[in-house]
Structures are given as structure tokens and as C-alpha cells.
MIKE-695299 format. One record per residue: residue in three letters; x, y, z of N, C-alpha, C, O in turn. Coordinates in steps of 0.05 Angstrom, whole numbers, plus 32768, in hexadecimal, padded with zeros to 4 digits. Layout:
residues N
AlaXYZXYZXYZXYZ;...
//
This chain:
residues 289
Unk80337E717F1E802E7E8B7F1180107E917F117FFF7E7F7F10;Unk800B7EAA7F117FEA7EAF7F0D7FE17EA87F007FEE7EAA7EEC;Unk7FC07E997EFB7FAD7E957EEC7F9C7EB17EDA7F8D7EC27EE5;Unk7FA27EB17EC47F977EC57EB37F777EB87EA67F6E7EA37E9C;Unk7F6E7ED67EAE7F4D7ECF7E9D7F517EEA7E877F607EFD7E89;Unk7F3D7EE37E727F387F027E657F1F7EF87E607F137EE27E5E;Unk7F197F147E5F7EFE7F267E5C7F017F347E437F147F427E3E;Unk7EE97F2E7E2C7EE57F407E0D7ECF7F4C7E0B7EBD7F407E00;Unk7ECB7F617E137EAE7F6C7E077EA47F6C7DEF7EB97F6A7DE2;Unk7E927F6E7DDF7E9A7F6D7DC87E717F707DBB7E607F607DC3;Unk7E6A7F8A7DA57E4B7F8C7DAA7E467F7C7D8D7E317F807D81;Unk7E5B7F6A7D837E567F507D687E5F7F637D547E5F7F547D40;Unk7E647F757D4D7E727F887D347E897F807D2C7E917F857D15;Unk7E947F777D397EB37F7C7D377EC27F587D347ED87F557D3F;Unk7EB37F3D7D257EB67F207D217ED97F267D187EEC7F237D27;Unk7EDB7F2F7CFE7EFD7F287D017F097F367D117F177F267D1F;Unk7F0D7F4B7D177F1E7F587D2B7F1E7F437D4B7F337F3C7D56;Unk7F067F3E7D537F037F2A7D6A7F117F137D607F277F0D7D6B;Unk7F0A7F097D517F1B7EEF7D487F3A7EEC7D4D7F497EDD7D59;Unk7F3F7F057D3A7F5D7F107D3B7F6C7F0A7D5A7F7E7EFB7D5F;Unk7F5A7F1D7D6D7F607F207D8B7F6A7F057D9A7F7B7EFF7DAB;Unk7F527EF47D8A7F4D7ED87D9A7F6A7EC77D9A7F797EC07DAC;Unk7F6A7EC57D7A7F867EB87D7B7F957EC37D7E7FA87EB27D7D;Unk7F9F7EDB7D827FB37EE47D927FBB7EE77DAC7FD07EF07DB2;Unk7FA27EDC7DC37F9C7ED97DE27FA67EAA7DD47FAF7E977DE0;Unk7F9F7EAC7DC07F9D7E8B7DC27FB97E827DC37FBF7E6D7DCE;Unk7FD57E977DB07FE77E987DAB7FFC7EA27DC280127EA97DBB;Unk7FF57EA37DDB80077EA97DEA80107E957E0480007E887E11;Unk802C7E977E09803A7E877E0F802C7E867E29801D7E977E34;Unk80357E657E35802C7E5E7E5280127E577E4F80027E597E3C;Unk80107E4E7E647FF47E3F7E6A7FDE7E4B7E617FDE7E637E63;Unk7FCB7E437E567FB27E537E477FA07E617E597F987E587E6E;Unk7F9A7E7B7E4F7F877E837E5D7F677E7C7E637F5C7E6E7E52;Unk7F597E827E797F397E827E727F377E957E637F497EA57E67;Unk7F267E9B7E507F197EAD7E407EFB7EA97E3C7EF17E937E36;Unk7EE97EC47E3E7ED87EC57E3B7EC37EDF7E2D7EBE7EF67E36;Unk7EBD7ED57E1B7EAF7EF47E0B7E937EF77E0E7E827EE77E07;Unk7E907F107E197E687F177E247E677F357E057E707F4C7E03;Unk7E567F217DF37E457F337DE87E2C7F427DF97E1E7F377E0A;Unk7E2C7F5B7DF07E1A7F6E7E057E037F707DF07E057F787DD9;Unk7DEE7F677DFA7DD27F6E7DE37DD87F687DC97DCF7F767DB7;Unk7DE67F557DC37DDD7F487DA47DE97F237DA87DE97F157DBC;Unk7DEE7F1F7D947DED7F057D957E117F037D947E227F127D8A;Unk7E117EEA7DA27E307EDF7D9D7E3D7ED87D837E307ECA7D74;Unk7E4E7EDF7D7E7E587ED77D627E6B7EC17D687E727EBC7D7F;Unk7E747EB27D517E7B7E997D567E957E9C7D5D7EA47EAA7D4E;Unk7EA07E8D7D797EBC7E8E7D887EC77E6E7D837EBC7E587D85;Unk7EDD7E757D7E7EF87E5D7D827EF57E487D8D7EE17E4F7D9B;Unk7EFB7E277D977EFE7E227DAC7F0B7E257DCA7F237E297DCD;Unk7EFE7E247DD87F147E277DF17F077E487DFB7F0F7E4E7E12;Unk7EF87E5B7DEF7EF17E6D7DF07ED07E727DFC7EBD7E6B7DEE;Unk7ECC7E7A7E0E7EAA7E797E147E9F7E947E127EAC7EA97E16;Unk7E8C7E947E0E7E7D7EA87E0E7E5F7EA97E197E507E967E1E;Unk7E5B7EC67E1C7E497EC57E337E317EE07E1E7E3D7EF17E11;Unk7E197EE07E1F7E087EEB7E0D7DFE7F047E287DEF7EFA7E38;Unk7E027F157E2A7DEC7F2D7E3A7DD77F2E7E2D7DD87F297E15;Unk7DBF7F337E3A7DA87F3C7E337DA67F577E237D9B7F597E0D;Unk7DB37F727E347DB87F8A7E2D7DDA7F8C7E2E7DED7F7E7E34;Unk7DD67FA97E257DFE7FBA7E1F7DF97FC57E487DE87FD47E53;Unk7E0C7FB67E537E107FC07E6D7E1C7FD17E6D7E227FD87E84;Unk7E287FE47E557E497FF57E537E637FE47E597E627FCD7E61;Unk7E747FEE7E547E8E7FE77E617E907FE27E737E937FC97E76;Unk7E927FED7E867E927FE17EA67E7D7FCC7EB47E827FBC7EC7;Unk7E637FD07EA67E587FBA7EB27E5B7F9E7E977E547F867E99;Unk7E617FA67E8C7E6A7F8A7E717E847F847E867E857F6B7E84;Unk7E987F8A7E967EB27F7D7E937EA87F757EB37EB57F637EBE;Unk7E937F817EC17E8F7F6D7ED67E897F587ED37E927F447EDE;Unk7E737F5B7EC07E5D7F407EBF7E767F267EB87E747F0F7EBE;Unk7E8C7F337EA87EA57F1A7EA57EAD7F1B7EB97EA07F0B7EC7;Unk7EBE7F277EC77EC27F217EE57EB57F0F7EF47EC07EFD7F01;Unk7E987F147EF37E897EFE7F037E8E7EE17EF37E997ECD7EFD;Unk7E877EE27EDE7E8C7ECA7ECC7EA77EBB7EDB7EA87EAA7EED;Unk7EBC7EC77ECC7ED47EC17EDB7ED77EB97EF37EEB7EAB7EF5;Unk7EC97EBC7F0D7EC67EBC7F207EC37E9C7F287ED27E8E7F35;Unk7EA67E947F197E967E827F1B7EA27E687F147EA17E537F21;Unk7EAD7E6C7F007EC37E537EEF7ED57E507F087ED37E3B7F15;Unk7EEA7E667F127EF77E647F257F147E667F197F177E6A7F01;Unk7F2F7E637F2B7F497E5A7F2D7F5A7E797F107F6C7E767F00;Unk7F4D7E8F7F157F567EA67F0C7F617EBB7F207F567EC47F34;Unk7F777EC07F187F927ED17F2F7F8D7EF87F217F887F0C7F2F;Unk7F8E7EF87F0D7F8D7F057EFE7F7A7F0B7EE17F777EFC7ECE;Unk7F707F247EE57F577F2A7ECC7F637F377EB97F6F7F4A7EC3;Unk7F667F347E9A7F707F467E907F517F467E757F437F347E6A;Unk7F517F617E737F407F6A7E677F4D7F7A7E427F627F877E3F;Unk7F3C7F747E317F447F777E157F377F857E0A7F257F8A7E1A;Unk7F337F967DEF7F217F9C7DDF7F207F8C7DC87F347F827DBD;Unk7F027F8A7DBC7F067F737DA97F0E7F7A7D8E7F0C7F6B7D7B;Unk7F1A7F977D8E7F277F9B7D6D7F467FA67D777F537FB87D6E;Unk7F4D7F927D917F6D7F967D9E7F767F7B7D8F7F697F6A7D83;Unk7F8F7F7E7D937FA27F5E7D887FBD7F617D997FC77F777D9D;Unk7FC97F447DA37FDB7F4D7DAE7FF57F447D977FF67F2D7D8C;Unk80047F537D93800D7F4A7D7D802F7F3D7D8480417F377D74;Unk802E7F397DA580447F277DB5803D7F157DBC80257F187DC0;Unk80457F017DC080437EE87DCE803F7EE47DE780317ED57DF5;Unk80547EF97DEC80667EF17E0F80567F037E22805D7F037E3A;Unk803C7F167E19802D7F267E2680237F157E4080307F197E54;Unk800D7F047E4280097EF47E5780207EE67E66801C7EDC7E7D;Unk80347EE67E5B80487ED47E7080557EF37E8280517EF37E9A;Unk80627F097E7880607F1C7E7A80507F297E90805B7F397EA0;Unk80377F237E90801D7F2D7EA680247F197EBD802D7F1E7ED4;Unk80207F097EB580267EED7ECA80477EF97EE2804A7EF87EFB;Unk80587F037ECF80717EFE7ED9806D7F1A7EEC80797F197F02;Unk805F7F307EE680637F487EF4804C7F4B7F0E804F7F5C7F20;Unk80327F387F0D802A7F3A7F2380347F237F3B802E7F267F53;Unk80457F0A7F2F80577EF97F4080667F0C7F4C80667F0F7F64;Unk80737F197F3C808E7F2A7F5480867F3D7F69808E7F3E7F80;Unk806F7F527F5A805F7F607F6780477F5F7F7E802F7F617F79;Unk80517F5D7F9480307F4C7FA080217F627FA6800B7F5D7FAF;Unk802B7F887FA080257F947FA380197FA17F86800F7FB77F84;Unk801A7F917F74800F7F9F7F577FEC7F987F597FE27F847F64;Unk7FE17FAA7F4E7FC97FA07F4D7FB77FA77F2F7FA17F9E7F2D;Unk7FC37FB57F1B7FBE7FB87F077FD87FC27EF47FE67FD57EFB;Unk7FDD7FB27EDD7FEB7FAA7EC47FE07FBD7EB07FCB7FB57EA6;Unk7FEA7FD97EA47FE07FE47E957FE87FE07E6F7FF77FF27E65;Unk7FE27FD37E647FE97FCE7E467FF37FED7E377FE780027E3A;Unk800D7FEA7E26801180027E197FFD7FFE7DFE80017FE87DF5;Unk7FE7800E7DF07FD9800E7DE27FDC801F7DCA7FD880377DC7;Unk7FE5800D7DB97FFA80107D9B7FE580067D807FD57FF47D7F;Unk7FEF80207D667FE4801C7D537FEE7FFF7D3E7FF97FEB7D48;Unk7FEA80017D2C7FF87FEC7D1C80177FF87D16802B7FEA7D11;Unk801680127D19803280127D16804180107D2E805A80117D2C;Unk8039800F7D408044800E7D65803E80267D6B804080297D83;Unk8037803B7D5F803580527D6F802080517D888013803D7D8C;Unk801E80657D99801480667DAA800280867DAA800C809C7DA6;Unk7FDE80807DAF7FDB80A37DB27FE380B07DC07FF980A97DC8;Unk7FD880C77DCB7FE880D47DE57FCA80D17DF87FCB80D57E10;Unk7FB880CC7DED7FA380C77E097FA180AC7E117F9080A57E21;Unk7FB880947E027FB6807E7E0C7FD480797E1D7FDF80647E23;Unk7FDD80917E217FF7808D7E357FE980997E547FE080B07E56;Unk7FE880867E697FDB809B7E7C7FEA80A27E957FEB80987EAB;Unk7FFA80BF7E85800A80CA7E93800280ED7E877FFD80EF7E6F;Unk800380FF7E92800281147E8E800B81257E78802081327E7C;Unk800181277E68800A812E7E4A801881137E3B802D81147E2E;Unk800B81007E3E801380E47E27803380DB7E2B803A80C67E22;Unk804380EB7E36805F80DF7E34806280CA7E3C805580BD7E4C;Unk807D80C17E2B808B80A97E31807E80917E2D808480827E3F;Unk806E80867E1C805C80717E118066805B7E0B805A80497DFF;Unk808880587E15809F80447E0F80A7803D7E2C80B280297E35;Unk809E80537E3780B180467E50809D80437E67808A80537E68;Unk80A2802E7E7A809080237E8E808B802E7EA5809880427EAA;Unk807A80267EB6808080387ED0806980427EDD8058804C7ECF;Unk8067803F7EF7804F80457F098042805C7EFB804E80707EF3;Unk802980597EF7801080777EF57FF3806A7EFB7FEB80537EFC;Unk7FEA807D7EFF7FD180877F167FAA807D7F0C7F94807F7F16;Unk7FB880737EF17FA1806F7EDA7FA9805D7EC27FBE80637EB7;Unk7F9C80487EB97F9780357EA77F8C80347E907F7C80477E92;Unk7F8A802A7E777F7E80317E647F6B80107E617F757FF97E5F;Unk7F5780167E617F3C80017E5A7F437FE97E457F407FD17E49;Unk7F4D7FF87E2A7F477FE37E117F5E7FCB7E237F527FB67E29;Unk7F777FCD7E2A7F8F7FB47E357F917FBD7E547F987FD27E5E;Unk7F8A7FAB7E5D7F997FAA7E807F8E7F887E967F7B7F787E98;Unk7FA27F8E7E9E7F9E7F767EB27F997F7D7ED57FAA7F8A7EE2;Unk7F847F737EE07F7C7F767EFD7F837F5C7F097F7D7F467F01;Unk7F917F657F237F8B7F517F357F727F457F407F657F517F52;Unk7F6D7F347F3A7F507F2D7F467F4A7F347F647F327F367F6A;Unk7F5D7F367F767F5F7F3B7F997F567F537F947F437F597FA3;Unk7F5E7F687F827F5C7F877F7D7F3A7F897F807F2E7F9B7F8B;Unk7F317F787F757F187F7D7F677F077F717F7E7EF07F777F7E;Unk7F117F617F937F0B7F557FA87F087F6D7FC57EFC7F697FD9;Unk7F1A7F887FBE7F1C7F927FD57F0A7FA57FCC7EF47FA77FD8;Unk7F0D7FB37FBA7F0B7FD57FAB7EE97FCE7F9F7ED87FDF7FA3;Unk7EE47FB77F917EC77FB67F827ECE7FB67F6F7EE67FB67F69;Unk7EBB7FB57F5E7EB57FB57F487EB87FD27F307EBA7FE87F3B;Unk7EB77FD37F157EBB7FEC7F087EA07FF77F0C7E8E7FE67F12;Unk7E9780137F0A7E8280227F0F7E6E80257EF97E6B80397EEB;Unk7E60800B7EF77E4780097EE47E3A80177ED97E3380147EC2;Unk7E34802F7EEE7E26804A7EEC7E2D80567ED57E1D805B7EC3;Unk7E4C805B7ED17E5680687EBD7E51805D7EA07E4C806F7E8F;Unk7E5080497E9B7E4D803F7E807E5F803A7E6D7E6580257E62;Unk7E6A80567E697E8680557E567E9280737E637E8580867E6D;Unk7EB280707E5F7EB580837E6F7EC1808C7E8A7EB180917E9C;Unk7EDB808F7E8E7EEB808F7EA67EE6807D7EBA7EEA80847ED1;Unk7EDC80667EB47ED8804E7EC67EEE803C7ED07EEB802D7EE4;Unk7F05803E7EBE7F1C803C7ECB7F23804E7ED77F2B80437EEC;Unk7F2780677EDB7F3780797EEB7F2880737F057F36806E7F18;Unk7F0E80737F097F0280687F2B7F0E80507F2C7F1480507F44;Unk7F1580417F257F1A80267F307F3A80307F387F4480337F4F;Unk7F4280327F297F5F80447F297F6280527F447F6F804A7F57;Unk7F5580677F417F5180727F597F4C805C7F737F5F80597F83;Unk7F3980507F777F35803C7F8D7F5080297F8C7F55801C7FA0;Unk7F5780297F837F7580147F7F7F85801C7F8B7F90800E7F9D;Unk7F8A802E7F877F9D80407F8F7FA480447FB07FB780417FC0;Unk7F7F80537FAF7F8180547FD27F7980437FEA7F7680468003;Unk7F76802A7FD07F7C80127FE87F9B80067FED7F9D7FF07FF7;Unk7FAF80147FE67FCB80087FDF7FCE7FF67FC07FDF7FE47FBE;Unk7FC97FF97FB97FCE7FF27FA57FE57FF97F8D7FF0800F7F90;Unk7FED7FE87F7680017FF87F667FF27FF97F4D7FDF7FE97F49;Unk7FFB800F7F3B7FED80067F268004800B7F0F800A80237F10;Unk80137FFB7EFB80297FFB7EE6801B80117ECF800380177ED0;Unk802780187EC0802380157EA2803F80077E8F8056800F7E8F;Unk80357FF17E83804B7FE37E74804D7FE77E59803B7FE57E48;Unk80687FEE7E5580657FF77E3C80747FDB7E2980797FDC7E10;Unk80797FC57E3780797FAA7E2880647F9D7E1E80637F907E09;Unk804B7FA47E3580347F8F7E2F80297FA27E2180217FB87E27;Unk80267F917E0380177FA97DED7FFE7F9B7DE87FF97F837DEE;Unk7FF07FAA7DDE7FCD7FAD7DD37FD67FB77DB57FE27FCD7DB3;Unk7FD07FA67D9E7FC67FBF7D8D7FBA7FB87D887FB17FA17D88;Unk7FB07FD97D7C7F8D7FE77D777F9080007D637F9E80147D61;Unk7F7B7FF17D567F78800F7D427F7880337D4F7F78803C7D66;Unk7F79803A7D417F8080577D497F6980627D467F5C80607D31;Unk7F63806D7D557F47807C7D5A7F4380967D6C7F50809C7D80;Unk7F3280A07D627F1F80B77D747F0A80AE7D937EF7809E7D92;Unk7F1480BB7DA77F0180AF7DBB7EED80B87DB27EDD80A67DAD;Unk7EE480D67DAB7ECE80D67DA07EC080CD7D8B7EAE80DC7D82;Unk7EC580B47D807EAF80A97D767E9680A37D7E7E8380A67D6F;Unk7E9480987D997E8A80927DA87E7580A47DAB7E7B80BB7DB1;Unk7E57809B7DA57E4780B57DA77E4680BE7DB87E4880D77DB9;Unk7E3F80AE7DD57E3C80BB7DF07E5D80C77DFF7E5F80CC7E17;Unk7E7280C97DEC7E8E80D47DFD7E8A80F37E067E9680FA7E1A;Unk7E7881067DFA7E8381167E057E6F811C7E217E7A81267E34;Unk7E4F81147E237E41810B7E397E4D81037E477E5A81107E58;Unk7E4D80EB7E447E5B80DC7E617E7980DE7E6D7E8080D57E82;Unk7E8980ED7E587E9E80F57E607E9B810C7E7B7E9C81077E94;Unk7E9881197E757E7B81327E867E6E812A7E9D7E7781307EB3;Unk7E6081207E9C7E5381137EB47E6881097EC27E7281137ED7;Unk7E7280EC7EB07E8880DA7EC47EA080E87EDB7EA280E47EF3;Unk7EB080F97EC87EBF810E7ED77EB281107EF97EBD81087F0D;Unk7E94811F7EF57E8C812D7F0B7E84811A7F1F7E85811D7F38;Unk7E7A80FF7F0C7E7380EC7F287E8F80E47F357E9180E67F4E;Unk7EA980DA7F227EC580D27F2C7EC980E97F3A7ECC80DD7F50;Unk7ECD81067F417ED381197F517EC781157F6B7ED481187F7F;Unk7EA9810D7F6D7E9881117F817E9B80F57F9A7E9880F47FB2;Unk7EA380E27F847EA280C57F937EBB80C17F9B7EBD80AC7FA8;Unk7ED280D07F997EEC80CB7FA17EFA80DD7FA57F1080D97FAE;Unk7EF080F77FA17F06810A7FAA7EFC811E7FC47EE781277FCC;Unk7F1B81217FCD7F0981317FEB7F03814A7FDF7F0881557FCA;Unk7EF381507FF67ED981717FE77EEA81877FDE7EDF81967FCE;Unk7EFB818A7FE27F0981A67FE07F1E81A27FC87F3081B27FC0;Unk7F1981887FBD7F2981847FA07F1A81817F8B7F2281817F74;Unk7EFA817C7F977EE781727F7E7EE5818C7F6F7EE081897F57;Unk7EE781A27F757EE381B97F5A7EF581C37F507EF381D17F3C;Unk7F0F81BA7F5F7F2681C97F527F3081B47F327F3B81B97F1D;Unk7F2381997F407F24817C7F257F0C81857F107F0E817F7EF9;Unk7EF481937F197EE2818F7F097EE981A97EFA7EE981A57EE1;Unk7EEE81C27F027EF981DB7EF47F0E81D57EE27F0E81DE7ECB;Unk7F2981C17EEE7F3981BD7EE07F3381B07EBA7F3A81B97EA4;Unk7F2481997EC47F16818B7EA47F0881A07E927F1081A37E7B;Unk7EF581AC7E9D7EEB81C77E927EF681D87E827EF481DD7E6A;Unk7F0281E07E957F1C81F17E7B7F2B81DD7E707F3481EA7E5D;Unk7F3381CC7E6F7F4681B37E597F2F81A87E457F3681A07E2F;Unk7F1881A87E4C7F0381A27E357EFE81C07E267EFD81C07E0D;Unk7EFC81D37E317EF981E67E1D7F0E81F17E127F0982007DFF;Unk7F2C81EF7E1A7F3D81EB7DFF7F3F81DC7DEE7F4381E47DD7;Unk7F3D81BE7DF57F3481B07DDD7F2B81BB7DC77F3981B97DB3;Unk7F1381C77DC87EFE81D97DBE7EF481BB7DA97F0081B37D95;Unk7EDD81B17DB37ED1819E7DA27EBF81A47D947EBD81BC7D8F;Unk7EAF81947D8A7E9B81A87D767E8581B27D8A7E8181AA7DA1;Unk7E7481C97D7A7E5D81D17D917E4881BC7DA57E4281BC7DBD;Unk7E4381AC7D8F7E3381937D8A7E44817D7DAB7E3C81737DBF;Unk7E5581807DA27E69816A7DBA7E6D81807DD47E6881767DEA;Unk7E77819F7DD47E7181A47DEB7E5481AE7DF97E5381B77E10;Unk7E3C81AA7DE77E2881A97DF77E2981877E017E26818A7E19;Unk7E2A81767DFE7E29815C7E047E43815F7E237E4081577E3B;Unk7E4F81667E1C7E6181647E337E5581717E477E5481657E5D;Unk7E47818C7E447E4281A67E627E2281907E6B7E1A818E7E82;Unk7E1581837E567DF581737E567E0681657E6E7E00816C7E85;Unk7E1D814F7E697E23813D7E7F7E2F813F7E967E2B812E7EA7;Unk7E46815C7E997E4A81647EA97E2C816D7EBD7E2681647ED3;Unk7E1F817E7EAF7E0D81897EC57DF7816F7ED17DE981757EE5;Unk7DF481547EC57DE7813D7ECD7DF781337EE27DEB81307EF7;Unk7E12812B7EE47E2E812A7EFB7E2281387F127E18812B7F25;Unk7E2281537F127E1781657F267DFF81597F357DFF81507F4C;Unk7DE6815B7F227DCE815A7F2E7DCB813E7F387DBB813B7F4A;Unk7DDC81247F2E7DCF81077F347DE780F97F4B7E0080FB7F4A;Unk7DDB80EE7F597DF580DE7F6C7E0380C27F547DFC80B87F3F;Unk7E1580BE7F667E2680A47F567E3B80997F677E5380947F63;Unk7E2380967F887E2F808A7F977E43806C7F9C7E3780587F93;Unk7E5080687FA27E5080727FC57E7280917FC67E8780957FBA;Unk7E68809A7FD47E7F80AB7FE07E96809D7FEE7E90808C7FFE;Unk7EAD80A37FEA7EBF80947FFB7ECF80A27FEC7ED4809D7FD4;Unk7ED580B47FF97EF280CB7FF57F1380C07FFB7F1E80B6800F;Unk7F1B80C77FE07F4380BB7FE77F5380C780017F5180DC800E;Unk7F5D80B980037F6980BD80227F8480E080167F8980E17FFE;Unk7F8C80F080227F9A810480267FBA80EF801A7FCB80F58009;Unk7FB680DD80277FCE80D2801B7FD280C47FFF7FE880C07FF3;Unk7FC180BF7FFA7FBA80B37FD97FBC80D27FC87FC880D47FB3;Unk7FB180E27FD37FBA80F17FBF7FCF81057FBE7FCE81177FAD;Unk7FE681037FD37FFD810A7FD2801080F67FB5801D80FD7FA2;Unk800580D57FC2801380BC7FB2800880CB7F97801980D67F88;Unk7FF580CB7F927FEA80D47F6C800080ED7F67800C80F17F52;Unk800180F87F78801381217F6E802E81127F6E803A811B7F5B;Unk804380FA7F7F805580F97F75805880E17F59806C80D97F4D;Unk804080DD7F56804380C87F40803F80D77F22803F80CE7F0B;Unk803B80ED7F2D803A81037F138019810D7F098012811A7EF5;Unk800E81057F167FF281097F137FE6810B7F2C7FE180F77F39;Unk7FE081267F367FD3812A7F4F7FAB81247F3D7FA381237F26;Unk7FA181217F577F8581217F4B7F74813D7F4B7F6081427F58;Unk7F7D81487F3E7F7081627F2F7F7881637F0F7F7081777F03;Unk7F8181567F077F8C81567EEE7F88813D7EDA7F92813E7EC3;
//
């Protein structure tokens, strides 16, 4: 069966909730995982046995925090599979890792495991279902996009496609990888067995969400989509951000990062194949949406 590693980001705020997480990655069936937690710019807080941790100098963001474990992972060696956590997630099943284990064995075509991401009461939001208007948050099934706080990568995935896009920081850094997944053959699940819970929250807490939401969009359009779809995706968000209608304050932050998207590269270019994005429109999500 595959070798599981996890990856915790974690910026030292959050000692019981991490804790919580820990023994619940400690509490699951089958062979134990590697585990490893990279505080970003502060100090390590005290981990479990059997648990390592790794201190950053600076906050790399998200994507470059879950590389720098990747590499970690790397280095130790004999990992099949990466599954990545948030450190105020808990899994509140057992059989989750055996579960992961069992669906990339059968699958030699799966390449990312998407976690259903549930409150304390099991509910589910509708921007943590990623399917087109939140449906169905119970039931499983190929889609086009992953959610960050729970998921599992094939490590070969990460061997063909690269790495998550550093550049971005926080911020649709799964959907590029997603995207690259995709149009290398790849599958990507969402499971609505393998649960995460997590408090219930606002993405915008996050001071920089509605910036880099903005920007990110325009660099993900530019770096992956062919030319004659990048404005009909970038028009499309536009108008879905200004029904939202967020506060003034948040859509000047949004048009600040959109129009930085525009002016700055966030290379490399490498446009989805015509056929990848037929596969996204019958999986219910073409890439304009």
C-alpha cells in the first residue's frame, strides 16, 4: 500500500488546535505516517513524538510552506503519497489514511484525493464543495479543483506537473496545480468520506484575500489558459465578484490585484491542451467559470 507523508503549516497561533490535528493523524489506522510541521517565521511550538518539525526563516505563503515539506519529505525518502492538513483541521475518522492508501492503490490513474471539509456539526460550506454552486458535499466524484485545508497528492504528480506556484502566496494555488494535473492526464476525486474538520469561517478573513484573489485569478488565466478564453474567465470572475458586492474597502483590494495580474508576468506560460478543456466542460466545470 502507499507510503503517506503529511505536511502542517502552521504560523505557532494555533498550539491546541495543532495538537488536536496531531493526535488525530497519530490515531489512524495502518502503518504510521511521516509527519512533519514547518512553522513559517516564528518559532516551533512543542510537537509529539514521532512528529518533526522544521522552523522557516520567513512565511513562504501556502504554496511555498507546503513545498518546502515536499522537499523535506523528499529527503527522508520512501513517501508514495503527500497529504497536506490545516493546523486547526482534525480528522475526526480513523479509517481516513487507510481510505487514501486504498483509493490511490486501485487508481493508478488518481493523482489527487480531495477531503470533504466539514464543520463540527458535519456540515459542509458551499465554497468548500468544488463543484459549481457547492452541490452535493455528500457525494463523491471526479471535479476539476481541490480544496487546500485536506487533500492528498501523488508524489509522481508532483514529479511530472511541479511544484504549487510560490508566486501566489495564498490563493488559487490549488486550482493551477489542478489545472496542470489535469492536463497532464491526470484524475482528480473529491471524497466525501475522507473528512477534515474545521471551523467555519470566512475566506475573507484573510487580509490579503481580496488582493491576491485578484491578481491570482489573472496570473491562473494567463499561465494556463489558451488566449481566446483568458478574458472570457477574467470578465466572467468580474462580474461574480461584483455581485458578491463586498465591502468598498475589499473591492478596491480586489480591482488593486486584479490590475497587478495584468501588468506583472507569473511565468511560465504553458497553455491547456483543447482537450483538457473539453474534459473540465464535461466534468461540469469548463475553465471560464
Amino acid at each position: 500500500m502507499p507510503k503517506i507523508g503529511v505536511v502542517v503549516l502552521t504560523m505557532g497561533d494555533r498550539p491546541a488546535e495543532l495538537q488536536a490535528l496531531l493526535d488525530s493523524v497519530a490515531a489512524q489506522e495502518g502503518d504510521p505516517a511521516t509527519v512533519v510541521v514547518l512553522a513559517q517565521g516564528v518559532a516551533l511550538p512543542p510537537l509529539p513524538d514521532g512528529v518533526d518539525g522544521v522552523g522557516l526563516p520567513e512565511n513562504l505563503g501556502i504554496p511555498g510552506g507546503r513545498n518546502a515539506g515536499v522537499r523535506w519529505l523528499r529527503e527522508r525518502g520512501g513517501v508514495d503519497v503527500v497529504v497536506v492538513l490545516d493546523d486547526d483541521g482534525l480528522l475526526p475518522r480513523t479509517d481516513t489514511f487507510r481510505l487514501v492508501r486504498e483509493a490511490f492503490a486501485a487508481n493508478p490513474r488518481l493523482g489527487v484525493a480531495g477531503f470533504r471539509i466539514a464543520d463540527e456539526t458535519g456540515a459542509s460550506q458551499r465554497r468548500h464543495v468544488p463543484r459549481l454552486g457547492g452541490r452535493n458535499p455528500l457525494v463523491s466524484g471526479p471535479v476539476t479543483t481541490f480544496l487546500g485545508g485536506g487533500h492528498a497528492i501523488r508524489t509522481s504528480v508532483i514529479d511530472q506537473v511541479g511544484d504549487f506556484p510560490a508566486p501566489f502566496f495564498y490563493a488559487h494555488e490549488e486550482t493551477d496545480f489542478a489545472w496542470r494535473a489535469l492536463n497532464a492526464g491526470w484524475e482528480i476525486d473529491y471524497r466525501a468520506d475522507m473528512v477534515l474538520q474545521h471551523p467555519r469561517t470566512a475566506a475573507s478573513r484573510h487580509k490579503v484575500y481580496y488582493r491576491n484573489t485578484g491578481r491570482n485569478r489573472v496570473w491562473l488565466a494567463k499561465r494556463h489558459l489558451p488566449a481566446v478564453l483568458v478574458p472570457v474567465y477574467l470578465a466572467t470572475w468580474a462580474a461574480y465578484t461584483l455581485v458578491q458586492r463586498p465591502p468598498l474597502s475589499g473591492l478596491a483590494a480586489w480591482w488593486s490585484g486584479f490590475f497587478e495580474g495584468v501588468r506583472t508576468p507569473c511565468p511560465p506560460r504553458r497553455p491547456m491542451r483543447w482537450r483538457t478543456v473539453w474534459r473540465m466542460t464535461r466534468l461540469g466545470r469548463p475553465p471560464v467559470f
